[in-house]
N, C-alpha and C positions, 0 to 999 in steps of 0.2 A: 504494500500500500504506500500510495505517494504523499505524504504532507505539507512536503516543500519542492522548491525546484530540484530538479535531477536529471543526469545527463542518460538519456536509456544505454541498453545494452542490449546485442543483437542476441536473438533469443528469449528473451522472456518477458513477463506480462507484467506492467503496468497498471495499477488500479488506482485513478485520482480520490484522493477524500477530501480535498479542499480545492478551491478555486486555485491552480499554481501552474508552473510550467514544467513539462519536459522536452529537453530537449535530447534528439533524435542523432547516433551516433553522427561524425563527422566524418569518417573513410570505412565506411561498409564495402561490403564485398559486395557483388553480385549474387542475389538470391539471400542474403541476408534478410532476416524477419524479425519483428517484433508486433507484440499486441497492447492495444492503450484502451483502458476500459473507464468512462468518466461515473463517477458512483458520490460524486461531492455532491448534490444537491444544489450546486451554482452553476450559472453559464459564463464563469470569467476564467475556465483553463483554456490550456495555449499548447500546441505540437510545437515548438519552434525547428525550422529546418538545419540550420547548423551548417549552413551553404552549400546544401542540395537541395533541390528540388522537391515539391509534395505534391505529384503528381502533375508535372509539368511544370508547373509554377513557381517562381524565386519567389515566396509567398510562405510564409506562417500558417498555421492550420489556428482558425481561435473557435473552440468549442461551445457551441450554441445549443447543444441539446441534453441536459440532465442523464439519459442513459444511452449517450453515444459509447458505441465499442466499435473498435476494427484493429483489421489486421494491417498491419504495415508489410509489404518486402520491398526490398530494393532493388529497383529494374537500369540500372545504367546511370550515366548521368545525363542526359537527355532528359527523361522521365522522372527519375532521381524514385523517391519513393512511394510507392502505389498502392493503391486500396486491395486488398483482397477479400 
C-alpha cells in the first residue's frame, strides 16, 4: 500500500490509500509490467511518467476515478507505457 510518493518497481502492484504520486520506473525494459490500483477514496493521485511516455503521451497520468486499476507494460519508447 502507497501513502506517500514512490518510485514503482517493475513487477508488482501498487495500491494508492491516499491522494499521492507514483512515479513509474525511468529505464524499463521492454515488456516490463506493473499494476497501480487507486483505493484512497480521493481523485488527486498522479502516475507520473518519469520521461517516458503513458501511452503515447509526454503526459502524467492524474487519477480521476476513486476505483481506477490497470495494468501498466512497457511497449518501447515510442508508446512508452501502455494500458493493458
Amino acid at each position: 500500500m502507497v501513502t506517500g510518493t514512490v518510485t514503482g518497481e517493475a513487477g508488482k502492484t501498487y495500491v494508492l490509500t491516499t491522494g499521492t504520486t507514483i512515479t513509474l520506473p525511468g529505464s524499463p525494459a521492454t515488456g516490463a509490467f506493473l499494476t497501480v490500483v487507486n483505493r484512497s477514496n480521493t481523485i488527486t493521485g498522479t502516475v507520473a511518467r518519469n520521461g517516458n511516455n503513458i501511452m503515447g503521451e509526454a503526459a502524467d497520468l492524474t487519477i480521476d476515478d476513486v476505483n481506477f486499476a490497470v495494468d501498466f507494460i512497457y511497449f518501447g519508447d515510442t508508446q512508452g507505457w501502455v494500458f493493458i
